[in-house]
C-alpha positions in Angstrom: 117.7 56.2 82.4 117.8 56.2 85.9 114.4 56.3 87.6 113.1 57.3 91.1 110.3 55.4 91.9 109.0 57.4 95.6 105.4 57.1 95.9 103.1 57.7 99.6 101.3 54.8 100.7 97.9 54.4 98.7 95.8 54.5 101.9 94.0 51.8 102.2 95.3 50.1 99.2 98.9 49.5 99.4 101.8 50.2 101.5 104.3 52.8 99.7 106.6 50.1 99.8 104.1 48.2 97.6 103.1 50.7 95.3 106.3 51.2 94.7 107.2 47.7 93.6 104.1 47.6 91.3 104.9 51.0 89.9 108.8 49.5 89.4 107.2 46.8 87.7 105.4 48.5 85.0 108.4 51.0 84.6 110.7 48.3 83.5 108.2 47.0 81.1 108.1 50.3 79.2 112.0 50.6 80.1 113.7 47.3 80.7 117.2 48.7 80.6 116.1 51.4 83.4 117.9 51.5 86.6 114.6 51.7 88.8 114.7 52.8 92.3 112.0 52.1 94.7 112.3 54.7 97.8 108.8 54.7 99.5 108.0 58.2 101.0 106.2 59.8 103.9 105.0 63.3 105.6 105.7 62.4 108.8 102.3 60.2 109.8 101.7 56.4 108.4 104.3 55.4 106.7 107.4 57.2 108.2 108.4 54.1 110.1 108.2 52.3 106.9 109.9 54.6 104.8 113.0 54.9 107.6 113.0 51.0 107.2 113.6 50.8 103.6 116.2 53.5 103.9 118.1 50.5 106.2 117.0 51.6 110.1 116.8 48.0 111.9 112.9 47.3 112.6 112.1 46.1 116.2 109.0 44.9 117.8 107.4 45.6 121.1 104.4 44.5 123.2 102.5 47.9 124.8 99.7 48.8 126.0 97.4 50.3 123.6 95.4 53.3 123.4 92.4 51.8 125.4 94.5 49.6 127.6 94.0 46.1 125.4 98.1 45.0 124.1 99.4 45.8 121.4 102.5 45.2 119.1 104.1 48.3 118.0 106.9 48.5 115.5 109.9 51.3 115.4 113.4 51.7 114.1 116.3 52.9 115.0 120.1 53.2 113.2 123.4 54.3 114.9 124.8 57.0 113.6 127.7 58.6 112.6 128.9 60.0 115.7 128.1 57.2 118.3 124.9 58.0 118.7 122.0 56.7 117.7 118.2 57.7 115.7 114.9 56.3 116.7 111.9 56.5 114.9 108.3 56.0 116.6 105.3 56.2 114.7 101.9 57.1 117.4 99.6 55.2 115.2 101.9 52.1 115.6 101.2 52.2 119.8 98.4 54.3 120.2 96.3 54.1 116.8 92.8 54.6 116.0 93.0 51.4 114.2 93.0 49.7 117.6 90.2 51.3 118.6 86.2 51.3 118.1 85.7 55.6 117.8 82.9 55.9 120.6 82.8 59.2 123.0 83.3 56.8 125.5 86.8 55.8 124.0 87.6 59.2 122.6 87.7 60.2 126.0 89.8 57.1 127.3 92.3 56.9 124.8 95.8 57.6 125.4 99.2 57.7 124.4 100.9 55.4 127.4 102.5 53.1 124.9 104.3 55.4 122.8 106.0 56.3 126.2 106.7 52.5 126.2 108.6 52.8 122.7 110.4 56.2 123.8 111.2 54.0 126.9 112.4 50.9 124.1 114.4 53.4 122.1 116.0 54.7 125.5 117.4 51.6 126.4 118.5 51.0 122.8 120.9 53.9 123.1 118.8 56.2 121.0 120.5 59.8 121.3 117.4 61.5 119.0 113.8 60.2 119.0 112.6 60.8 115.9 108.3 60.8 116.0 105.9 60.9 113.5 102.7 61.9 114.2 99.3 60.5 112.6 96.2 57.9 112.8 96.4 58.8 116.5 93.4 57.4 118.9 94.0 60.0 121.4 93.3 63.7 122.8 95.6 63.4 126.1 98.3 66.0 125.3 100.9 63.5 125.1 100.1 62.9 128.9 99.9 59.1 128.9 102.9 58.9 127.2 104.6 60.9 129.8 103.6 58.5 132.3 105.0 55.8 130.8 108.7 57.7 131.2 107.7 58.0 135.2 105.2 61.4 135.1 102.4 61.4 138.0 99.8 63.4 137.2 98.4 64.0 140.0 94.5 65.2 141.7 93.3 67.4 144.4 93.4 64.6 146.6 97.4 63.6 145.7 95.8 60.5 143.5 97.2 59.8 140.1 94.5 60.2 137.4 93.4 57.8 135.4 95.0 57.7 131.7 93.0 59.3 128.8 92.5 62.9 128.1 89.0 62.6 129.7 90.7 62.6 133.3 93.2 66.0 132.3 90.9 68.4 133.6 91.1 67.1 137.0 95.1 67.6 137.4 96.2 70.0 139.6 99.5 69.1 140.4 102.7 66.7 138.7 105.1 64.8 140.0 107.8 64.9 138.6 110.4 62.8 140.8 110.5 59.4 138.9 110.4 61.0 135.5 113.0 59.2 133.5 116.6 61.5 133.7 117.1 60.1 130.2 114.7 62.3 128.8 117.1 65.3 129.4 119.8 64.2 127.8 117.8 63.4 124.1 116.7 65.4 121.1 112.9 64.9 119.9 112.1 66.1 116.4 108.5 65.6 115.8 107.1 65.5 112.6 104.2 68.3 112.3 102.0 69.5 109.4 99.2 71.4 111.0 99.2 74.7 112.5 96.5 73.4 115.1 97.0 75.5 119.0 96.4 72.6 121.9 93.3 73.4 122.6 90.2 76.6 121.5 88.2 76.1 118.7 91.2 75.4 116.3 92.9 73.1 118.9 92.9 69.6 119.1 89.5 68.4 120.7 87.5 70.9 118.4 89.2 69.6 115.1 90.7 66.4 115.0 88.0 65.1 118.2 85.0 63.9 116.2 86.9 61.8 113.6 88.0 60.2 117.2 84.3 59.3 118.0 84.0 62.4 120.4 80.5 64.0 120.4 79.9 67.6 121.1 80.2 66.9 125.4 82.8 64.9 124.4 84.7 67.5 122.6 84.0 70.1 125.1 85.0 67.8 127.8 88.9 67.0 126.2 89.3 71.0 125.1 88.8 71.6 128.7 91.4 69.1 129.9 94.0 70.4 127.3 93.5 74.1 128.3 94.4 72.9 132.2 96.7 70.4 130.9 98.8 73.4 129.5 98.1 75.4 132.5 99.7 72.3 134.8 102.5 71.9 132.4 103.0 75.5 132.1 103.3 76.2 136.4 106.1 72.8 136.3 108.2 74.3 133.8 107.6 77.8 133.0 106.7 76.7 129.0 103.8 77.5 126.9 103.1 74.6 124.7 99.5 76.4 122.9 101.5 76.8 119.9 100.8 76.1 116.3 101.7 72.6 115.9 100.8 71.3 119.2 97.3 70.2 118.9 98.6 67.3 116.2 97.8 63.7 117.4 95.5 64.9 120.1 98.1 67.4 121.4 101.0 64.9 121.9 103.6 67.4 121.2 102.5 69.3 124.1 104.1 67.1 127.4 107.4 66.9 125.4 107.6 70.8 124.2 107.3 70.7 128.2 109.6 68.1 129.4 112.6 67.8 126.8 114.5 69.3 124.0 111.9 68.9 121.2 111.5 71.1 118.1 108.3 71.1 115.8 109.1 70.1 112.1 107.9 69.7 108.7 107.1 65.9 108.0 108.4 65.9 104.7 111.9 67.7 105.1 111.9 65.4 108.2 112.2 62.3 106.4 113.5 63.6 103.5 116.5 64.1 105.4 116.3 60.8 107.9 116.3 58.7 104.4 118.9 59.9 102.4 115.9 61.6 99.6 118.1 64.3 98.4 121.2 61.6 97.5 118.9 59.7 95.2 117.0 62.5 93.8 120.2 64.1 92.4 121.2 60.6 91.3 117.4 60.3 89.1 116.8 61.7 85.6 112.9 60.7 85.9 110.6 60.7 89.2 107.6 58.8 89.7 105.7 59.5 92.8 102.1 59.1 93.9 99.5 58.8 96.5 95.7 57.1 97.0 94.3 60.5 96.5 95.5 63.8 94.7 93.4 66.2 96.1 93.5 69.9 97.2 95.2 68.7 100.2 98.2 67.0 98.3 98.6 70.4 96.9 99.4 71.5 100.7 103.1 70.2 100.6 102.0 66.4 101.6 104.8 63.9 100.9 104.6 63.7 96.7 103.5 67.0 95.6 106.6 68.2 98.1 108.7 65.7 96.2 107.8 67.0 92.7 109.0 70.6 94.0 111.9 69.2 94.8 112.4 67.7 91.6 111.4 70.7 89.9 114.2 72.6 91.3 116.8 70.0 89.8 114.9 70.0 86.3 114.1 66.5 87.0 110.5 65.6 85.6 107.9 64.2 87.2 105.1 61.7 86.5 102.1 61.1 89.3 100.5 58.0 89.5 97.0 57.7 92.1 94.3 56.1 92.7 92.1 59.3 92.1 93.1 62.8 90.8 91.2 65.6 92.0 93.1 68.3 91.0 93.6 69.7 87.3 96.9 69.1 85.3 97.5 73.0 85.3 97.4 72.4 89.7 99.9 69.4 88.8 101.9 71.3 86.4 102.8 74.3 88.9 104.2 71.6 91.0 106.6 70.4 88.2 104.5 67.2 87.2 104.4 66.6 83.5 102.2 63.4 83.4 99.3 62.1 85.5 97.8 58.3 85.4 94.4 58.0 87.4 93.9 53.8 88.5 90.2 54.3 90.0 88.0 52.4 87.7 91.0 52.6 85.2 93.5 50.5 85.5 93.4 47.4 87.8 96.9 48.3 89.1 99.6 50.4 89.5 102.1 48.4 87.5 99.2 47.6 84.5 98.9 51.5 84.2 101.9 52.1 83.9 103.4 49.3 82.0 100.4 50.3 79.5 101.6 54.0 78.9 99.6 56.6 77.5 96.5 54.1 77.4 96.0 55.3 81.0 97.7 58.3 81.0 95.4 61.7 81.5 97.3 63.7 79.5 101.1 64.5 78.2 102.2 61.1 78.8 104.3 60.1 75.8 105.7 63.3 74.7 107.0 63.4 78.1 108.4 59.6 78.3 110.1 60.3 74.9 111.7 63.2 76.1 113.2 62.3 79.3 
């Protein structure tokens, strides 16, 4: 039996690179003479730089300045390609993360993406030919401004002054400069990985929605949709693009100064990766899938990274088992989706490789009818 092990990260808990080890681990106890691959899997948030790592992109290292100005280290990838070229992949929460930040209005309203610029700057200089960014855990709500800056973009006052970074400071643009903006920029493909439908800014944009869990209060929220709407006014007068899409209010708006500035193109997360890792190659390889997740909630059921794994695996008759930490969804929700088998850890199992390596004991339901049959 050849088994695909491709769980999410459990949030919180485990990596997906470690969840998948501990789910490989109580696999081969039930199936010792399994061949057992562990493929970690993301949606295009956490855990795409780690999945493009364990599909062999070289991980590097850089010192930026993170989202409230204190350094950080930031990892990305990057692998040559085919064709000379090269892929980059840059994760926001890695440079500009809420994790590095206490979530204050005051900070909501500083934060900023400058040292993702600083990777795209990195990757640049690697030879990257398409910057691959994954969006998610973000500090900010600066439109993607600060990262602009970092690549040579002046925003720029009434007065000819540069602002300060942060999307606190947009509303006061009037004018860009454009002059030192880094040539390189034209001459590279972005594909960023994008899940919501959220505009750039209005009450479905990105202050209103994704501001509070950012420690914006209601002045602060009302303070960043205001910069955003003349953010995309100023962006809008340099290069004759409207960037209030659906899409471009992920991350604080981040999209928005690259649907401006370069070739970009707005894309699922899922099919993202899927296709920067290779997914499809080892799902047609796999007679059994295991996949999984911290939570299955409603919102797996959305297309996140396993349930949009088990459709795939449904189409190729492949079964599917679920392991997470919580299930909040029936096994008729699971079933739709192509998953025969559910195991629930939460105050279950004291692992993910015990619940598994026990079988049905912590199974939900179907368990060993399925494991007998696949």
């Amino acid at each position: 039996m050849r088994i695909l092990i491709a769980p999410d990260k459990f949030k919180g808990s485990l990596t997906a690179a470690e969840a998948a080890a501990a789910i490989a681990e109580g696999a081969l106890r039930v199936y010792p003479d399994a061949v057992a691959t562990q493929f970690p899997i993301a949606d295009g948030g956490e855990g795409t730089l780690e999945a493009a790592v364990s599909a062999g992109y070289e991980e590097r290292l850089n010192a930026v300045v993170g989202p409230i100005l204190a350094p950080v280290g930031a990892a990305w990838a990057i692998r040559k390609t085919a064709f000379g070229g090269a892929t980059a992949v840059i994760e926001t929460a890695q440079a500009s993360g809420l994790a590095e930040m206490e979530p204050t209005p005051e900070n909501a309203l500083r934060a900023h993406s400058y040292g993702c610029g600083q990777l795209v700057a990195a990757a640049l200089d690697a030879g990257a030919t398409e910057v691959v960014l994954g969006l998610g855990g973000s500090a900010m709500t600066d439109g993607g401004s600060g990262a602009l800056r970092a690549l040579g973009l002046k925003p720029l006052d009434a007065a000819g002054n540069v602002v300060p970074l942060g999307g606190g400071s947009l509303a006061d643009v009037v004018a860009l400069d454009t002059s030192e903006l880094d040539p390189r920029l034209s001459a590279v493909q972005f594909r960023i990985a994008v899940d919501v439908r959220n505009p750039l800014y209005g009450p479905e944009g990105a202050a209103h929605v994704f501001g509070p869990q950012k420690g914006a209060d209601a002045d602060a929220v009302e303070l960043l949709d205001a910069g955003l709407r003349n953010w995309a006014s100023v962006l809008r007068e340099a290069t004759g693009r409207d960037v209030n899409i659906p899409g471009a209010g992920a991350a604080g708006g981040f999209p928005a100064s690259f649907l401006a500035f370069t070739d970009s193109k707005l894309e699922g997360g899922f099919a993202l990766v899927a296709g920067l890792t290779g997914l499809a190659e080892q799902l047609a390889d796999s007679d059994l899938v295991i996949t999984g997740e911290g939570s299955m909630d409603s919102q797996s059921l959305t297309g996140k990274a396993p349930i949009a794994l088990a459709d795939a695996a449904r189409e190729r008759g492949i079964p599917v088992i679920v392991v997470a930490g919580r299930i909040l969804v029936t096994s008729e929700d699971l079933a739709r989706h192509g998953v025969v088998a559910a195991a629930q850890l939460l105050d279950v199992a004291p692992s993910p490789a015990e619940a598994i390596a026990n079988g049905a004991k912590y199974v939900t339901w179907a368990t060993t009818q399925v494991l007998e049959g696949a």
